[in-house]
C-alpha positions in Angstrom: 0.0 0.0 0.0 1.2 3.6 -0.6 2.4 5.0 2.7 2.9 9.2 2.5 6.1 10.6 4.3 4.5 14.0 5.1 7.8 15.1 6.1 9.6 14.5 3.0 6.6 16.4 1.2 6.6 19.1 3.1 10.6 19.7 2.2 10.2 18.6 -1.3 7.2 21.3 -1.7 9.3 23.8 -0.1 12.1 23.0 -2.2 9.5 23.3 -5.4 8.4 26.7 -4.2 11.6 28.1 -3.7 12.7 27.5 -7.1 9.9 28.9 -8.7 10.6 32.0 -6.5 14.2 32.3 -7.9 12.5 31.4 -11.5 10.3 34.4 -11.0 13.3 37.2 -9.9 15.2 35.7 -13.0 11.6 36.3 -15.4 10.6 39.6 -13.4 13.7 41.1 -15.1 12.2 40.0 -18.6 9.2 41.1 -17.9 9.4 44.1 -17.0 11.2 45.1 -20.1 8.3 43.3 -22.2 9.9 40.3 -23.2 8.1 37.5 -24.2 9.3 35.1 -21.9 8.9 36.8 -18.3 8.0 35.3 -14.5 5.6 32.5 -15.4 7.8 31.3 -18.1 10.8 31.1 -16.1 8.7 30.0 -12.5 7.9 27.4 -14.4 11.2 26.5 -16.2 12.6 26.3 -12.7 9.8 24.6 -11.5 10.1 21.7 -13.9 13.8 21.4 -13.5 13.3 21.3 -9.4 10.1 18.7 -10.3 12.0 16.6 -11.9 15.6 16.5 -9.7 13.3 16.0 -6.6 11.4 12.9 -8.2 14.9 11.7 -9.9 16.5 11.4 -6.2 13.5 9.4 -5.0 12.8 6.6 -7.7 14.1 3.3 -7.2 16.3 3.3 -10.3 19.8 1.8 -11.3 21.0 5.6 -11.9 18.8 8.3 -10.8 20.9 11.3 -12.0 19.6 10.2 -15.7 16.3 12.5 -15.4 18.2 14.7 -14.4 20.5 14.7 -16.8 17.6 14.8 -19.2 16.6 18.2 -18.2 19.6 19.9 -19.6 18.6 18.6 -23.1 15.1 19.1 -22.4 16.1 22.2 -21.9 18.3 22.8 -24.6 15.2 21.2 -26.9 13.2 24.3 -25.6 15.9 26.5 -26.2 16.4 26.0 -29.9 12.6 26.3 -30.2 13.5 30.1 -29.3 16.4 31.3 -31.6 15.4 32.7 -34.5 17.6 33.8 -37.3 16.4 37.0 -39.9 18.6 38.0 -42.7 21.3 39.5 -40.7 19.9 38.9 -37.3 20.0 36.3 -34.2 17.2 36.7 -32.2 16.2 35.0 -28.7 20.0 33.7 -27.9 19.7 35.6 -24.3 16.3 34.1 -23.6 17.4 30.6 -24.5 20.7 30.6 -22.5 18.8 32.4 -19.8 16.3 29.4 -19.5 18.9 26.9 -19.9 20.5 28.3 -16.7 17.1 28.8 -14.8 16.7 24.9 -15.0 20.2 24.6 -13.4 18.9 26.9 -10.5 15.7 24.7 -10.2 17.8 21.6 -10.3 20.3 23.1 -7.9 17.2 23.6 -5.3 16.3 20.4 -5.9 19.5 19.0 -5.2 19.3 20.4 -1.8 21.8 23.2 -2.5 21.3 26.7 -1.1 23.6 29.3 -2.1 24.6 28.6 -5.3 20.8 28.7 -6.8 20.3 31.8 -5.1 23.6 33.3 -6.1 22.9 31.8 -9.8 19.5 33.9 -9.8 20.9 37.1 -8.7 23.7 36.6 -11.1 21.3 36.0 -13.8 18.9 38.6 -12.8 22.0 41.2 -13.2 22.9 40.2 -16.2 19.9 40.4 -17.9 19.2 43.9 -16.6 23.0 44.6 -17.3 21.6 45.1 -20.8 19.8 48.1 -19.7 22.1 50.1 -19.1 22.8 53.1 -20.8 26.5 52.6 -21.0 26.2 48.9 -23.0 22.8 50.1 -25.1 23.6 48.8 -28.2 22.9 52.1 -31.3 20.0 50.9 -33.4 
């Protein structure tokens, strides 16, 4: 019969929830320069990731770290989908590495790791709003 460990859900759910926290400082930067990719998109990105490390350390599998491992070119799958090329013009590079690296914070919650997602977020969230500055504006 299936037995729940309340404890263990309770720190797997917190786990969840923190990562889509540090998904959503990494999207609010996006979003509020009207991207098309903002919080929910990266809450979720980070969400999945965490999802899927949580239930990868808990399966009763010859080598867990495979799901895991599958992210990243889950990930990477998603990623292509946004790159788009125009004549002279590469578009959607930033968002796809930006996901790509918002699953390694989700998976880096998951994992029960603490300061290096958080660090990763902030670091993420400033580069992205790096772009904004008047200094590295690219001339149009």
């Amino acid at each position: 019969m299936f037995e729940l460990d309340w404890a263990l859900e309770f720190s797997m759910t917190g786990r969840l929830l923190f990562a889509g926290f540090l998904g959503a400082l990494i999207g609010l930067e996006r979003e509020l320069h009207k991207n098309s990719a903002g919080i929910r998109t990266y809450a979720a990105i980070s969400m999945g990731a965490c999802t899927f490390g949580l239930v990868s350390m808990h399966v009763d599998a010859p080598d867990p770290t495979r799901i895991a491992a599958q992210v990243v070119s889950g990930i990477g799958f998603i990623g292509a989908g946004i790159i788009f090329k125009s004549e002279d013009k590469i578009s959607g590079l930033t968002t796809a590495a930006t996901i790509w690296a918002t699953a390694a914070v989700g998976l880096a919650v998951a994992f029960k790791m603490l300061l290096l997602p958080v660090l990763s977020a902030v670091l993420l969230f400033g580069l992205l709003a790096l772009h904004h500055l008047p200094i590295l504006k690219q001339k149009e």
